[in-house]
GUVEXLUM-878323 format. One record per residue (C-alpha): residue number from 1; residue in one letter; x, y, z. Coordinates in pm, 1 decimal. Example, Ala and Ser with C-alpha at 12.3 -4.5 7.8 and 13.67 -1.06 7.14 Angstrom:
BEGIN
  seq  type        xx        yy        zz
    1     a    1230.0    -450.0     780.0
    2     s    1367.0    -106.0     714.0
% end
This chain:
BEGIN
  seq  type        xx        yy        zz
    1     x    6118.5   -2362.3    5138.3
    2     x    5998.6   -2696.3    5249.2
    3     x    6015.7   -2839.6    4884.9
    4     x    6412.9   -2735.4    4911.9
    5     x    6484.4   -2936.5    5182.1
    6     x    6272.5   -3253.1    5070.6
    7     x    6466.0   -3597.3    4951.2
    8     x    6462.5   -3642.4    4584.0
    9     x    6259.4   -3935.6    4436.3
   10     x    6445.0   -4231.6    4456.8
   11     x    6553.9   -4370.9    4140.1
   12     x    6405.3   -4653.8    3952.1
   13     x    6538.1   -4993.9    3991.1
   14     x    6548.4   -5246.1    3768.4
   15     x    6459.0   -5254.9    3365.7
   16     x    6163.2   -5039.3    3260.2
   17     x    5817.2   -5223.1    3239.7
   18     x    5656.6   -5188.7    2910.1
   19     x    5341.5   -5346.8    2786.5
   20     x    5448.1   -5675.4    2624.5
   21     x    5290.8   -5618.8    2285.0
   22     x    5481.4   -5297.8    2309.6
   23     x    5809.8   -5424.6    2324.2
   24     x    5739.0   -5716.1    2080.3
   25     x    5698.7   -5454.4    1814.3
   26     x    5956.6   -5256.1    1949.2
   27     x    6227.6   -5567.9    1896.2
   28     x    6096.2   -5649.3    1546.2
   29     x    6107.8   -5285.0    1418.3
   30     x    6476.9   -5275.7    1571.3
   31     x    6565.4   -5626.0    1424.2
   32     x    6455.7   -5549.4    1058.2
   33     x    6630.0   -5753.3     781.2
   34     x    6932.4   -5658.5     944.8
   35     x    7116.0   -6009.1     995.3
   36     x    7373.6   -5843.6    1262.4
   37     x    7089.6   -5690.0    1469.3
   38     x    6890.7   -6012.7    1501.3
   39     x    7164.9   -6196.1    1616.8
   40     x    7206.7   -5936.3    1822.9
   41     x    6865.5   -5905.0    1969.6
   42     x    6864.5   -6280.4    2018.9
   43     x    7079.7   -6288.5    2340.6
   44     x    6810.6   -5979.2    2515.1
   45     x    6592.5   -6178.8    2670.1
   46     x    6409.4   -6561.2    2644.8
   47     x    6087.0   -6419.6    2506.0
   48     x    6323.2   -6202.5    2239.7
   49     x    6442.2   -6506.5    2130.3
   50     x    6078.1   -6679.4    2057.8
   51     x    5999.5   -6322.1    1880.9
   52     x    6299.5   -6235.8    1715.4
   53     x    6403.9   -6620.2    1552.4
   54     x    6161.7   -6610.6    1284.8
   55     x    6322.7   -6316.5    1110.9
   56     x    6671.2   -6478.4    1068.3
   57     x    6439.6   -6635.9     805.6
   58     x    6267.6   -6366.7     650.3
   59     x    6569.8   -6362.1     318.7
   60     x    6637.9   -6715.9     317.3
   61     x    6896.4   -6842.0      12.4
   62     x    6961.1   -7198.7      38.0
   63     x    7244.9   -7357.9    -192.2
   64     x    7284.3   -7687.9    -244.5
   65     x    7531.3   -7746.5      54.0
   66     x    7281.3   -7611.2     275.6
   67     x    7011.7   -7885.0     233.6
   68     x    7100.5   -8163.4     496.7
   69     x    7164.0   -7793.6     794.1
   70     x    6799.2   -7705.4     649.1
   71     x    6609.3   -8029.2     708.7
   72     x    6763.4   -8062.6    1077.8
   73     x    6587.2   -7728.1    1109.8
   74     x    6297.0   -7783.8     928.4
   75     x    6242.2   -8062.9    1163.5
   76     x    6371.8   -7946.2    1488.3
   77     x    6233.5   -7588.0    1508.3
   78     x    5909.7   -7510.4    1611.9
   79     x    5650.9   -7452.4    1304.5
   80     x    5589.5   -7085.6    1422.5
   81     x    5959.3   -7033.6    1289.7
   82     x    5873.3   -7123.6     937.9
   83     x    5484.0   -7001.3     954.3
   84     x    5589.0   -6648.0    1038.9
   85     x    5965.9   -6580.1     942.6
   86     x    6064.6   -6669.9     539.8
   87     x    5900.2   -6477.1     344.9
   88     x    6185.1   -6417.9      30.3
   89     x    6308.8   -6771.4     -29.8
   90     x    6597.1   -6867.7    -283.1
   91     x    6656.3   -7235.0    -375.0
   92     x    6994.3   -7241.8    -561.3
   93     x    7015.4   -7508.9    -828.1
   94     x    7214.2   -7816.3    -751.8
   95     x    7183.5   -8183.5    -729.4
   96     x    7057.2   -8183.2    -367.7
   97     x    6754.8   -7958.9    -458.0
   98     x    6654.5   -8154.7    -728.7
   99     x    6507.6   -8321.5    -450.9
  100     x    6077.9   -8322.9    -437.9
  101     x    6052.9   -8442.0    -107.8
  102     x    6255.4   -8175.9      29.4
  103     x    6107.3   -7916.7    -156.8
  104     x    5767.9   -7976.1    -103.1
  105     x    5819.4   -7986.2     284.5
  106     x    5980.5   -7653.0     306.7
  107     x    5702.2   -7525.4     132.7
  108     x    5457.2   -7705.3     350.4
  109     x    5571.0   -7562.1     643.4
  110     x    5672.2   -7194.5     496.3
  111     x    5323.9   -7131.1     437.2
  112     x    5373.8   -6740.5     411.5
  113     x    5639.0   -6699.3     134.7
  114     x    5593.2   -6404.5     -88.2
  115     x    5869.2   -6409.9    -355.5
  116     x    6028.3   -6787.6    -425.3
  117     x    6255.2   -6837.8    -710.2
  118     x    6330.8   -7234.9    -764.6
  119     x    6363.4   -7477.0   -1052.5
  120     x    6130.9   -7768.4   -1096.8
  121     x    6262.8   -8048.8    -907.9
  122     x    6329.9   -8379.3   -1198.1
  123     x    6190.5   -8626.7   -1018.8
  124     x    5779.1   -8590.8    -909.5
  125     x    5777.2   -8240.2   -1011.7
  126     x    5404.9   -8255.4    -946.6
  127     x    5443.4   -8291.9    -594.2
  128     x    5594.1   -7908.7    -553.7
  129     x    5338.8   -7737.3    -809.7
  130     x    5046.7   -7899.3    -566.2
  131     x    5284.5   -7731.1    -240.3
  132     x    5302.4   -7385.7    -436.8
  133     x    4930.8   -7374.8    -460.2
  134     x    4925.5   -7390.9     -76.1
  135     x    5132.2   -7055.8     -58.9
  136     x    4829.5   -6757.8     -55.5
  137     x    5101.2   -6517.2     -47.8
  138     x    5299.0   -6599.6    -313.6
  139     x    5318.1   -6269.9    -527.6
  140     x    5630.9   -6335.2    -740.6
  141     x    5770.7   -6641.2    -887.3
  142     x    6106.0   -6729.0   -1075.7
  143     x    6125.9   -7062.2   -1218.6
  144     x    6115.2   -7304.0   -1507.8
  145     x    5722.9   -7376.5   -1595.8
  146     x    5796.8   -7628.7   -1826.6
  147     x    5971.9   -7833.7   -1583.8
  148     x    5625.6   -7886.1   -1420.8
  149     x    5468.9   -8018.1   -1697.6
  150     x    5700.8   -8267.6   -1892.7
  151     x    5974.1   -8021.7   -2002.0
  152     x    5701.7   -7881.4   -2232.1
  153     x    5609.9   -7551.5   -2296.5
  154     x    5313.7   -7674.1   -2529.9
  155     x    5160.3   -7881.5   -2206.7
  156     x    5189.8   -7576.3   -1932.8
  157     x    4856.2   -7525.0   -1719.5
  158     x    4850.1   -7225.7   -1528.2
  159     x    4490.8   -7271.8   -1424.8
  160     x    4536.4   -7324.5   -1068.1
  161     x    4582.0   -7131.2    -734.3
  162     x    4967.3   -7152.8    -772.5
  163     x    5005.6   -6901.7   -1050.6
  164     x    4647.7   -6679.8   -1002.1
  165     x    4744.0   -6499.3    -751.6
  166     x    5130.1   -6404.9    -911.9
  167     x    5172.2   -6025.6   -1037.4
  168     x    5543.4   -6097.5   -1104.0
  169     x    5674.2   -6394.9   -1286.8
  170     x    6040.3   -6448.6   -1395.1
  171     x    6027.6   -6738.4   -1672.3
  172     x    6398.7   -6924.3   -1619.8
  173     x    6329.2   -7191.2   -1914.6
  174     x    6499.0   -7229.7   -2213.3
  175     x    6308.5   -7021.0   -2496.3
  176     x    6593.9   -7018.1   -2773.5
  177     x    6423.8   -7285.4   -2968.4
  178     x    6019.9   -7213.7   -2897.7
  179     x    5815.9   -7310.6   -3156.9
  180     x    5556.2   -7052.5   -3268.1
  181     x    5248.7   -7314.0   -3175.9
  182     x    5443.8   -7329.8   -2827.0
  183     x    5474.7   -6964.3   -2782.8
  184     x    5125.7   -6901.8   -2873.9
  185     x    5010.4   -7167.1   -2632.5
  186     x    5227.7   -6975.3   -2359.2
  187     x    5120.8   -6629.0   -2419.0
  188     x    4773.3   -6750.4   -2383.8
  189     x    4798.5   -6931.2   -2033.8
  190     x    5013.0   -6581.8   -1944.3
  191     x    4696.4   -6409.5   -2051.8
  192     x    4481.0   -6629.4   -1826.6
  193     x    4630.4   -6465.4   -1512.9
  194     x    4385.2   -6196.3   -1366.6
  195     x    4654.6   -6016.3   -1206.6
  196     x    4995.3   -6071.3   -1339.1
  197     x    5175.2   -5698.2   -1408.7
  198     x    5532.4   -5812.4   -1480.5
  199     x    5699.9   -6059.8   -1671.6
  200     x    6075.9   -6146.5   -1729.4
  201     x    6213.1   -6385.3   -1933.9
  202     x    6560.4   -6451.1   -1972.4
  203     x    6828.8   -6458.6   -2170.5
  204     x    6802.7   -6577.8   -2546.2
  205     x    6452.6   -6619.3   -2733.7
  206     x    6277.9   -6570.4   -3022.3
  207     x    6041.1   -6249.4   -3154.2
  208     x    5745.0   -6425.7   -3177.8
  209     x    5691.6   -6514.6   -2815.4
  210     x    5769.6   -6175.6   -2712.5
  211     x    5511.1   -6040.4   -2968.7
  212     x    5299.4   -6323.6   -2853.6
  213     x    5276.5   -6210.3   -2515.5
  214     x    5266.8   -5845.5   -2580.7
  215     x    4944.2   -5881.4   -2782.3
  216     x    4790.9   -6133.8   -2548.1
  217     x    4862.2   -5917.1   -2244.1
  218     x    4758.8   -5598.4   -2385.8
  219     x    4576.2   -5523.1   -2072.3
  220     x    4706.7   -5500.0   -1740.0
  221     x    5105.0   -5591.7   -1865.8
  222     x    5292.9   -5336.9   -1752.3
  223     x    5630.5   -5467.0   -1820.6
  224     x    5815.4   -5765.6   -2023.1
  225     x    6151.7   -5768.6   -1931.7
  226     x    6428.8   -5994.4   -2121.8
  227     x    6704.7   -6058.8   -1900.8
  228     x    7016.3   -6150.7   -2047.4
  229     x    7436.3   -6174.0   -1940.6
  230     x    7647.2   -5907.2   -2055.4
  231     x    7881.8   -6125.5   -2257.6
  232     x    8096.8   -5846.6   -2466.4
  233     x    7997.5   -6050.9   -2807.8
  234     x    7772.5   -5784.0   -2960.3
  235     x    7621.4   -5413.1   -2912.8
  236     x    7272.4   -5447.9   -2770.1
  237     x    7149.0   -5240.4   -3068.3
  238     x    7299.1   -5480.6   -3298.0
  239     x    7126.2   -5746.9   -3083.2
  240     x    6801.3   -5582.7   -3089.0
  241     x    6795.6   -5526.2   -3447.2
  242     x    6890.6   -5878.9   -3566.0
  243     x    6657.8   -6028.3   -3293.4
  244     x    6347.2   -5843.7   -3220.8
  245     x    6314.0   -5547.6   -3496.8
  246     x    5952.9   -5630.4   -3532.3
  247     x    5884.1   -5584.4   -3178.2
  248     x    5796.4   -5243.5   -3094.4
  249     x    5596.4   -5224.4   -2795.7
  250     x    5701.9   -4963.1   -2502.0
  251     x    5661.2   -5232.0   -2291.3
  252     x    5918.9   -5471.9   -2407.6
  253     x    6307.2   -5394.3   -2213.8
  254     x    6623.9   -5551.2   -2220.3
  255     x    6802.7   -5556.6   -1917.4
  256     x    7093.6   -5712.6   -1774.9
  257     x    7114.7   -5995.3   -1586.7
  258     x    7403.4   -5970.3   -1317.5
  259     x    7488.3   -6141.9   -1043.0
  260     x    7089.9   -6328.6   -1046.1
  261     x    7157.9   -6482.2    -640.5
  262     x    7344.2   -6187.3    -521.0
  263     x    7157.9   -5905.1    -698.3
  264     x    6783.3   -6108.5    -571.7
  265     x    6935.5   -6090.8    -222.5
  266     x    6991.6   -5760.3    -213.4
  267     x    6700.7   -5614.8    -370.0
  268     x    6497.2   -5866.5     -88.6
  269     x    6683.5   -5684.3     179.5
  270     x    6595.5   -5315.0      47.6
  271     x    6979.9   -5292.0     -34.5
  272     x    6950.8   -5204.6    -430.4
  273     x    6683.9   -5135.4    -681.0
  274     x    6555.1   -5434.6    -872.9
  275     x    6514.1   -5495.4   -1241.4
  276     x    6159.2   -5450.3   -1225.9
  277     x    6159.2   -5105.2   -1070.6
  278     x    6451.4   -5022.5   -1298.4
  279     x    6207.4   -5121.8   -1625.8
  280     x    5906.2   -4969.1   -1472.3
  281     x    6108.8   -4663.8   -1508.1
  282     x    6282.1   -4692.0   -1828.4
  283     x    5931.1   -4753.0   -1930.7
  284     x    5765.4   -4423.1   -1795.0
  285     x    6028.1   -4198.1   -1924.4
  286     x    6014.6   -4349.7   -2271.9
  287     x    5669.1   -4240.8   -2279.6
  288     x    5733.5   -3888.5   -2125.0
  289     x    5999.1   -3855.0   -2463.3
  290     x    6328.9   -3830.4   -2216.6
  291     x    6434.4   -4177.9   -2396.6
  292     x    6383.7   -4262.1   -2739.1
  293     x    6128.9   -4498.5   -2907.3
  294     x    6340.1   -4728.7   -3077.7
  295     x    6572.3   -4756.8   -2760.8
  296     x    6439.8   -5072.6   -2595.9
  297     x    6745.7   -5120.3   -2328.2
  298     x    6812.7   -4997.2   -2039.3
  299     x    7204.9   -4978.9   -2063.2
  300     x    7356.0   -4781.7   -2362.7
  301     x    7674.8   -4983.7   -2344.6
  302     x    7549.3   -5305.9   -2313.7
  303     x    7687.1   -5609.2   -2527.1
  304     x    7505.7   -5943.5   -2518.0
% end
């Protein structure tokens, strides 16, 4: 009965030890995308802090009142911040980011950006297409191609490392008025890109540059999404009919637009399904025969 009578173990003291690496990955797994938890985390320890800062950045939307806040930290923080946290990174349009300098040293230093969505900056819009083809990551892109390239869709060059590596691409220029030479020219440098799966352009434009696309992309285009406002003016049908009757492709969806900032955000974050999931599907199940073939949006009730 000797064990009876013996002491119990004393207790620990002090925090548990764990293996460093351990409770790095421990932190970032608890920290997530989670903006509440990070700031949270932040306040454990010194080395949380060092672990746990660059994933404030991970979903980073700057507007154009946040420009002179993000070149003080641009400058002040250490580069690990910006080398390891954004990784989803929204430029709003406004004056301030119309600014090349600016642009192309974010970009510099957030070397590991996967999804960007920016326009081309007016002045020395050269300077930020030579930054994007320093981002190796970069899998999907939203902006305005002709801006690069003298407001011209006839002159874009997508022969470089800035758009190779792109499987999704959201085109944000204005396509009303494309010329059929223009298109064609388009649809061709679209075509040059080994593995691009998923295109979007938005709102108004014409049949021949969808058609354009469709038939250059034949292989490997999995979607070609038009985005577009629901503006009450007309039935989508209606829309469809008037606009692209000729083009017939299963691949070809109408969508709406939304909320663009709020709705990117929130698909970043794991928070809602995004447009290109939702076509991917509308896509399969017209195929399968659960949605009809000359149905080419993806809500009945839509007006545009």
């Amino acid at each position: 009965m000797s064990w009876f009578k013996s002491p119990p173990p004393a207790a620990i003291s002090g925090p548990p030890i764990l293996p460093e690496d351990l409770e790095r990955h421990i932190l970032l797994i608890a920290g997530g995308d989670n903006r509440a938890n990070l700031n949270a985390l932040m306040s454990v320890a010194k080395r949380a802090r060092l672990w746990i800062e660059p994933l404030r950045y991970r979903i980073w939307v700057l507007y154009f009142q946040d420009v002179e806040h993000a070149k003080r930290l641009l400058h002040n923080k250490p580069d690990s911040v910006w080398r390891d946290g954004p990784r989803h990174v929204f430029l709003s349009n406004g004056d301030e980011l119309q600014d090349a300098d600016f642009v192309e040293g974010l970009l510099h230093k957030c070397t590991g950006i996967r999804n960007l969505s920016l326009y081309a900056p007016s002045d020395q819009p050269e300077r930020v297409l030579a930054a994007l083809d320093g981002l190796r990551d970069l899998r999907e892109l939203s902006t305005d191609l002709a801006g690069y390239f003298g407001g011209s869709l006839g002159a874009v060059d997508l022969a470089r490392p800035a758009f190779e590596r792109l499987t999704h691409l959201s085109l944000m220029d204005e396509l009303e008025g494309c010329a059929e030479d223009d298109g064609a020219h388009l649809a061709q440098q679209l075509a040059l890109l080994p593995v691009l799966t998923h295109i979007a352009l938005v709102d108004d434009l014409p049949a021949h540059l969808a058609n354009a696309i469709l038939t250059s992309k034949r292989d490997g285009l999995r979607v070609l999404v038009n985005l577009r406002q629901d503006t009450w003016r007309w039935p989508v049908r209606v829309m469809y009919e008037r606009t692209f009757g000729d083009v017939t492709d299963a691949r070809f969806v109408i969508a709406q637009l939304g909320m663009w900032i709020q709705r990117w955000e929130d698909v970043a974050r794991g928070e809602a399904i995004g447009f290109w999931k939702q076509a991917e599907t509308f896509v399969e199940k017209k195929r399968r025969g659960e949605i009809p073939a000359d149905v080419y949006w993806t809500e009945k009730d839509m007006t545009v």
